[in-house]
MILUM-243417 format. One record per residue (C-alpha): x, z, y. Coordinates in steps of 0.1 Angstrom, whole numbers, padded with zeros to 4 digits, always signed. Layout:
XZY
...
END
This chain:
-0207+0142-0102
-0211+0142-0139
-0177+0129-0157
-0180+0087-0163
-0196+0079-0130
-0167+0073-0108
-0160+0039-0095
-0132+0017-0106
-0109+0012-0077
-0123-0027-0075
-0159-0009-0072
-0154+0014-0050
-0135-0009-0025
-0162-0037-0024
-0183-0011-0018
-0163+0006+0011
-0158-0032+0027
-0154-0029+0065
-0158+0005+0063
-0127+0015+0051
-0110-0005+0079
-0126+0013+0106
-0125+0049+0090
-0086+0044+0090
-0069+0020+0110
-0064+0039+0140
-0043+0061+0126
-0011+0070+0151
+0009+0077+0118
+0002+0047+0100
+0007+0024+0131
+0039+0042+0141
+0051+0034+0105
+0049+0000+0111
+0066+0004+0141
+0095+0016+0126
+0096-0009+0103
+0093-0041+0122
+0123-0027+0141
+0142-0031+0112
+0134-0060+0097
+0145-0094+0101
+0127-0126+0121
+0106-0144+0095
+0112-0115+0066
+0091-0119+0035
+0064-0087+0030
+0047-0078+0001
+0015-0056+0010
+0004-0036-0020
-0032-0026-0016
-0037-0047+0017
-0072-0036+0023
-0089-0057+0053
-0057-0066+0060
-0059-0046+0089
-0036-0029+0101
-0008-0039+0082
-0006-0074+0074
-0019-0085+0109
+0006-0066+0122
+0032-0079+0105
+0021-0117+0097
+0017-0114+0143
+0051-0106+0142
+0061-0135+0127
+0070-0123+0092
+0055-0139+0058
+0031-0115+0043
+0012-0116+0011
-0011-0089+0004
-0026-0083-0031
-0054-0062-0033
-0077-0055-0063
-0109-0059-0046
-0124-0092-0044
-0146-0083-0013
-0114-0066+0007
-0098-0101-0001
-0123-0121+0014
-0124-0101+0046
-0085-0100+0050
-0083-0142+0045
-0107-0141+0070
-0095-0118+0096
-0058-0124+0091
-0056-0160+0083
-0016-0160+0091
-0009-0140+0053
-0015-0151+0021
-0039-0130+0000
-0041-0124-0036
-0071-0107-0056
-0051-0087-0083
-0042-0058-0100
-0003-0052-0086
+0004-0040-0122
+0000-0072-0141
+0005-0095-0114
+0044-0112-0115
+0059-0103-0085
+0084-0132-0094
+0052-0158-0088
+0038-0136-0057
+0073-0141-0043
+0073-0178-0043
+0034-0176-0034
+0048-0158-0003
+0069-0184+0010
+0102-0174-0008
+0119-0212-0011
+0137-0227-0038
+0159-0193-0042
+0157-0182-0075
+0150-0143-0075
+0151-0143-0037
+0129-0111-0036
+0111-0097-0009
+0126-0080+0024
+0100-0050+0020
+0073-0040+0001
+0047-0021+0016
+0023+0002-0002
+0001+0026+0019
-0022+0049+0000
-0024+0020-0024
-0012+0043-0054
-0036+0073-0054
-0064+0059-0078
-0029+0052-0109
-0020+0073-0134
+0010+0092-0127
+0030+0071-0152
+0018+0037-0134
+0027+0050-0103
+0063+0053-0115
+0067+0020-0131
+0057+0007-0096
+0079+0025-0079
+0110+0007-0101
+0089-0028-0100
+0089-0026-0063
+0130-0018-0063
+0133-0049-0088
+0108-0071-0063
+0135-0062-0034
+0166-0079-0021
+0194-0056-0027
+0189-0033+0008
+0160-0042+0010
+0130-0018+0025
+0099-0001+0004
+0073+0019+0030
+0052+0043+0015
+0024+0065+0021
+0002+0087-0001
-0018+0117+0005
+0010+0148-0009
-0016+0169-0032
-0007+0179-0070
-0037+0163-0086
-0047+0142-0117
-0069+0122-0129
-0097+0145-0106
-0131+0134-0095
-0137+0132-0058
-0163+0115-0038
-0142+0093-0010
-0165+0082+0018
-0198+0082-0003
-0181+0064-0031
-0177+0085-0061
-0137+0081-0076
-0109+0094-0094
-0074+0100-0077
-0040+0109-0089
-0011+0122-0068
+0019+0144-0065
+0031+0168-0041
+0052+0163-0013
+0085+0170-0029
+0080+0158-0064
+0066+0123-0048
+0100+0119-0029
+0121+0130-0061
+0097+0104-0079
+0104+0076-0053
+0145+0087-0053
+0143+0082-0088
+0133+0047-0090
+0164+0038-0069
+0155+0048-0030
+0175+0062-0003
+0146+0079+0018
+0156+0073+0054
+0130+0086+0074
+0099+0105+0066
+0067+0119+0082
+0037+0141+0078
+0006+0140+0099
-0031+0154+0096
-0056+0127+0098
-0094+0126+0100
-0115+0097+0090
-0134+0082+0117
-0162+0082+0087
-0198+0108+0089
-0183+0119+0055
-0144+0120+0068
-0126+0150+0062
-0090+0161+0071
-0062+0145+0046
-0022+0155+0049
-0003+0124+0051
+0030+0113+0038
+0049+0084+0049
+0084+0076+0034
+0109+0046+0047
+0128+0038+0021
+0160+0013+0015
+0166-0001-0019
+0202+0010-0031
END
């Protein structure tokens, strides 16, 4: 794929619709994640989902659970389908790096509280097409966005790449990431205590899936 080609994110994702949604949301990693994380959470919590996708599985499971979700995706078509199938959460079409999570928080349902912040933040695999430095800065946004103790999940696939070319499910793109231990140093960094963490193989259900080494971190804001 000759350099200039790849997709923006927004592309890519409006291109990938539906698809995306069933190539990954049976994952027993991702769905024992959440899991673990509505355990600890509180009735009616507030939930930020970075990079909420179809909405599926993350915000529906959460929003079903009774929590307050808003998921802010940069696709407008990903959008549309998560309003549609999860009608319980509040969606946002934006880039998570410019939007105000301040606003988001009251979109969400946060109540007169000034600076009330969010219970957890969620952000799986919603990183990997930032630059390395972005990827920081959300990682101390997200702590910011957060009641004090409050929970960030994570997930990203653990390879030491940047800024490479790859073609993800058809769609030609460009992805950024760290390894395993320099991704938890990075996320300790921005003022984490990583509580639990797991790794797990997974394989698209996708003709062009391939296997990808998964990371999942449960954080707690310190």
């Amino acid at each position: 794929m000759g350099e200039g080609h790849e997709l923006s994110a927004a592309a890519a994702f409006d291109a990938l619709g539906a698809a995306y949604e069933r190539a990954f949301a049976a994952s027993p990693a991702h769905h024992d994640s959440l899991r673990r994380l509505g355990e600890q959470l509180a009735p009616g919590s507030r939930v930020l989902d970075v990079g909420s996708g179809t909405g599926r599985p993350t915000a529906q499971t959460l929003a079903d659970a009774g929590h307050r979700v808003l998921g802010v995706d940069v696709s407008p078509v990903m959008t549309k389908i998560a309003a549609r199938q999860v009608p319980n959460a509040v969606f946002r079409c934006a880039d998570i790096r410019t939007l105000p999570l301040d606003g988001a928080d009251a979109e969400a349902g946060a109540g007169g509280e000034s600076g009330a912040g969010f219970d957890a933040v969620c952000a799986y695999f919603s990183l990997l097409q930032m630059p390395r430095g972005d990827q920081s800065r959300l990682l101390h946004r997200f702590r910011r966005s957060l009641k004090p103790g409050g929970r960030l999940v994570v997930a990203t696939v653990p390879l030491d790449v940047e800024d490479v070319g790859v073609v993800f499910m058809g769609q030609p793109v460009r992805v950024t990431s760290f390894g395993a231990e320099e991704f938890t140093a990075l996320v300790k960094e921005a003022g984490f205590a990583i509580e639990w963490q797991q790794s797990s193989l997974f394989t698209p259900d996708h003709p062009e899936g391939e296997p990808e080494p998964h990371l999942f971190l449960h954080c707690r804001r310190l």
